[in-house]
N, C-alpha and C positions, 0 to 999 in steps of 0.2 A: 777287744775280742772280735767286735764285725771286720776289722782290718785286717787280723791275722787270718781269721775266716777267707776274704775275699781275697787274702795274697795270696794265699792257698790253693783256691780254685783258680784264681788267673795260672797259677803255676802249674797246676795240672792241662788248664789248657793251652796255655804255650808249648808242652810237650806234642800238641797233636795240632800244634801249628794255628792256633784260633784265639789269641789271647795278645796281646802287649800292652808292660808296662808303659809303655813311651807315650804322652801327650799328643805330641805329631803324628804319631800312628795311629791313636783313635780318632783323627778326627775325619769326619764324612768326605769321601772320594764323593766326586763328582758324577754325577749320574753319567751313564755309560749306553751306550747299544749295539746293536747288530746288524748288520745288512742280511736281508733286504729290510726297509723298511715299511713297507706295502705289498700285499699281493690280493688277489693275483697275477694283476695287471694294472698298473698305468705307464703306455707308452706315449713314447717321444714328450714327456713332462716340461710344463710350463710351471712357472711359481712366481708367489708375489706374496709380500704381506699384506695384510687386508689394514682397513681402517678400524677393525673392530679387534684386530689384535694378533688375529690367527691367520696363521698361511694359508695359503689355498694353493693346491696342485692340479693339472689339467691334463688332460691325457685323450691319447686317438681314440677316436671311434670303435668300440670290442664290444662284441658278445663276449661274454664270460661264462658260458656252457651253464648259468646256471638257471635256465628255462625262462631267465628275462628279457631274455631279447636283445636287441645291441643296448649300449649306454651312448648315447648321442654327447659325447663329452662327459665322457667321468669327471667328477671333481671330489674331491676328499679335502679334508680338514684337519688341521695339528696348531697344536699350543706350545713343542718345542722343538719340529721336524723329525721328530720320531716317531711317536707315537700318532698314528693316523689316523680318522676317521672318515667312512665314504657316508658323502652328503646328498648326494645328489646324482643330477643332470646338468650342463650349460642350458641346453636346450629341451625343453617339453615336445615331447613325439610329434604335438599338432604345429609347432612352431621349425621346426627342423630346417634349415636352410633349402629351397627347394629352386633354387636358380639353373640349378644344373643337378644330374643326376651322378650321383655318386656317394662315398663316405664321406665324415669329417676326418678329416687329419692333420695332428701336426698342430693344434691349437697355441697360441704365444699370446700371454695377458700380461697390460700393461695397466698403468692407471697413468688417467690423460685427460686435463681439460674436466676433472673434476668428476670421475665416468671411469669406468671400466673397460676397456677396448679388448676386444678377444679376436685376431686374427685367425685364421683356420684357413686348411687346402678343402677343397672338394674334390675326390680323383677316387678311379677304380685302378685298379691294377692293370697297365697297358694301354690306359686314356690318352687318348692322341692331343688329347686338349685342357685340362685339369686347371683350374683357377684359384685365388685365393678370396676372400669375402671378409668381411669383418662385421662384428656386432659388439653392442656396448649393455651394459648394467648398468643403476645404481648399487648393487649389491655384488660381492665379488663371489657369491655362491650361485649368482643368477637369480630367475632366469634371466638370459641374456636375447635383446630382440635384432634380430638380424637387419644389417644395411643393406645386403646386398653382393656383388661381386665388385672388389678393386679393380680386377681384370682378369684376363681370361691366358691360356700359354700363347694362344696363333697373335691375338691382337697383340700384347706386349712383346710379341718376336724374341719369348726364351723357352726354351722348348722344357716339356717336365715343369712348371712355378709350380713348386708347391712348397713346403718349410716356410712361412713367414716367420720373421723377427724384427718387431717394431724395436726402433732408437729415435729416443725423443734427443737431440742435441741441444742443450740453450734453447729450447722453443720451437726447433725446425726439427719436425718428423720425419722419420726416412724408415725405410721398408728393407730389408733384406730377403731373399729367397732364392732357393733353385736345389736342384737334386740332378747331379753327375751329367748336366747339360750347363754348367760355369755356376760360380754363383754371382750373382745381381744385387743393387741396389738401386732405389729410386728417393728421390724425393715427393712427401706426399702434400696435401694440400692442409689449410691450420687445422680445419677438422677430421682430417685424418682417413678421410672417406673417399679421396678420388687421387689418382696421380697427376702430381704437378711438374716433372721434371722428367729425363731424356733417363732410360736404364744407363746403368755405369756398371761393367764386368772387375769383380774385387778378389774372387779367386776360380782355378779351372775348374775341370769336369771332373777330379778328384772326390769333388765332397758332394755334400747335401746338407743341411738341418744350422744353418750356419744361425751363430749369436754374438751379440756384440756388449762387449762392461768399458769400461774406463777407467783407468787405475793411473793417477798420475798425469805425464803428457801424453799417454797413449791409449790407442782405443785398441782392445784385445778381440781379435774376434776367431771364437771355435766352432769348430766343422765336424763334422760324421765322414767317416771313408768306412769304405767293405760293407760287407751285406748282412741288413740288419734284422731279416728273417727265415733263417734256415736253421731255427733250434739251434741244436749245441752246435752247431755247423758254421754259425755265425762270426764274422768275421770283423765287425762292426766294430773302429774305433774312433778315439779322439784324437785331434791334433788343432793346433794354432797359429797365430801370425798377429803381427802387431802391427801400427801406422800409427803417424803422428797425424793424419789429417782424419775424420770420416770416411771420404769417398777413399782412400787407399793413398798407396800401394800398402799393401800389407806385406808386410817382409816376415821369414821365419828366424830363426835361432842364427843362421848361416848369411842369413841378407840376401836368400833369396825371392824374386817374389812368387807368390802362391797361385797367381794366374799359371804359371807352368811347375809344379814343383808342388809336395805335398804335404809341407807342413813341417811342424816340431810336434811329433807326437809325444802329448802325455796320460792318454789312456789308455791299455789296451786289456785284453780278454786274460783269465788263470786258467787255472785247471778247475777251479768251482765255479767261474764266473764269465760266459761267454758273449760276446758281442756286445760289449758295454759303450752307450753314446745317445746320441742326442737331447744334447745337456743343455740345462739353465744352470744360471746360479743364485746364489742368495745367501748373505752377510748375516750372520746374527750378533747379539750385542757387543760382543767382545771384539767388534769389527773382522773377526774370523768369517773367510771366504768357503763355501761349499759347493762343489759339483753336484746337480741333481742330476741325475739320469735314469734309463734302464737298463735292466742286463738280464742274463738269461743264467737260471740255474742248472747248469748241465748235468744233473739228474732228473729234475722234471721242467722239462723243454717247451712243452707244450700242452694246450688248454686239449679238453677234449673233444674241442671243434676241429684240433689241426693244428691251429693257428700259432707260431709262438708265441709262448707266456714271456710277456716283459715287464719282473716288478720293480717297484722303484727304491732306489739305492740313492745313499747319500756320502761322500768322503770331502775330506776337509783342503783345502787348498794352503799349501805355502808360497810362499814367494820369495824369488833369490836373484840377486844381477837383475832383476825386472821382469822374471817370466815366473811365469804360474806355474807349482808342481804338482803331482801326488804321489803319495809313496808308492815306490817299487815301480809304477806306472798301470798300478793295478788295482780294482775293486778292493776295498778294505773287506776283510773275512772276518775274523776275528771281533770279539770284544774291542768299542776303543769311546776315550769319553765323547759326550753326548754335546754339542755345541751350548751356547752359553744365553737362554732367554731369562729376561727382566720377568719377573711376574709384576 
């Protein structure tokens, strides 16, 4: 009786499409989400896994209009890159890097030597001299106690340093930065605190916000081009270039190199989704690749300081012939599953 009962109502709900017989069809889809994944700001996003389990994401220097003042380093927290929680600060107000005057921007965390390394730019908008600094933690939520300046634009002879992206290679630290004045690397000293080697130009005056993975014999390194703050107006994408060495040449899809030439783009802006870019990435269990970035919701552009709003967005990375993709080459919209963490 309970079985004719229960064929019964599955049969009335399969008419209105909410019911099946089938085995494989009841069983649990995989969790699933939405971009964005964060608002209403974390720009230019750094990420890492922590030792305690959870991600931690880093974001520029914002007021958030909402009577708090700036966040000297947002950081936020997730248990599966989705669902997000804001934690904090980097930096406590009284602690705030004060070597030079400006923002923080642009923060890139790495774990190193047992520690926490938090690169960061200091710059105002138009700064004829802007530097980059770094600080370290025992904890990846911070606080984090400042070293210092790496160096400064005039003294390192690259005009604009800002974007840092640490690469730890086998043991030998290197530094990446620059913004639409080339971009640079150096090599840095074991502690990660002073330059040990001669700058080396690795792509032109194209990009900014560059980062570097490894996948195979080759080091992938992605760049920002176009303009990453003019609300819906924003032009800001990704693109990339490969090498078999660290220091370069970094060649595109075509075998050109990137010191003249601008990339294999595979990000760019939709119709919902405007100036998407300066990305990290990050592998979850299933050895599945993700773009972190931000982008811009071209209906609400901006905070109500002005400012644009960049919140953070997450899509999935394939791989094909050896180059990284993402669908359409655009912001995922839509519903799509949720990447794959161990509990």
């Amino acid at each position: 009786m309970r079985k004719r009962l229960a064929a019964a109502v599955c049969m009335s709900l399969l008419a209105l499409g909410g019911c099946s017989d089938s085995p494989a069809e009841n069983k649990t889809k995989s969790p699933q989400y939405q971009n964005p994944v964060f608002e209403p700001v974390i720009a230019d996003p750094s990420i890492i896994k922590g030792k305690d389990g959870y991600f931690y994401a880093y974001g520029t220097e914002d007021n958030w209009g909402d009577g708090k003042g700036p966040r000297y380093v947002p950081v936020i927290r997730s248990k599966d890159l989705v669902k997000w929680k804001y934690t904090g600060e980097a930096f406590e107000a009284v602690d705030k890097p004060a070597w030079k005057e400006g923002g923080i921007w642009a923060p890139d965390i790495s774990f190193y030597q047992d520690r926490y390394y938090l690169y960061y730019s200091m710059s105002t908008w138009g700064d004829l001299d802007p530097g980059i600094g770094v600080a370290v933690s025992d904890k990846p939520e911070g606080p984090f106690t400042d070293k210092g300046p790496l160096f400064r634009s005039q003294k390192i002879g690259v005009e604009n340093s800002i974007d840092p992206a640490f690469y730890n290679d086998n043991g030998t630290p290197y530094l990446f930065w620059g913004s639409f004045h080339g971009i640079y690397g150096v090599k840095l000293s074991n502690d990660g605190f002073k330059v040990a080697g001669k700058p080396f130009q690795v792509a032109g005056n194209a990009f900014e916000a560059p980062y570097v993975i490894k996948r195979g014999d080759y080091y992938y390194m992605f760049l920002s081009s176009g303009s990453c703050c003019e609300g819906a107006d924003s032009t800001y994408h990704v693109a990339l270039a490969r090498s078999k060495s660290i220091t370069g040449p970094y060649l595109d899809r075509s075998g050109n190199d990137i010191v003249s030439t601008e990339g294999t783009v595979i990000l760019t802006g939709s119709k919902k989704f405007a100036g998407p870019g300066h990305n990290a990435i990050i592998t979850d269990d299933k050895d599945q690749d993700w773009i972190v970035y931000h982008a811009i919701d071209v209906k609400e552009p901006k905070m109500i300081s002005g400012i644009t709003r960049r919140p953070l967005m997450i899509d999935p990375i394939t791989w094909k012939d050896g180059w990284p993709q993402i669908k359409n080459q655009e912001p995922g919209e839509k519903l799509q599953n949720a990447p794959v963490i161990k509990k």
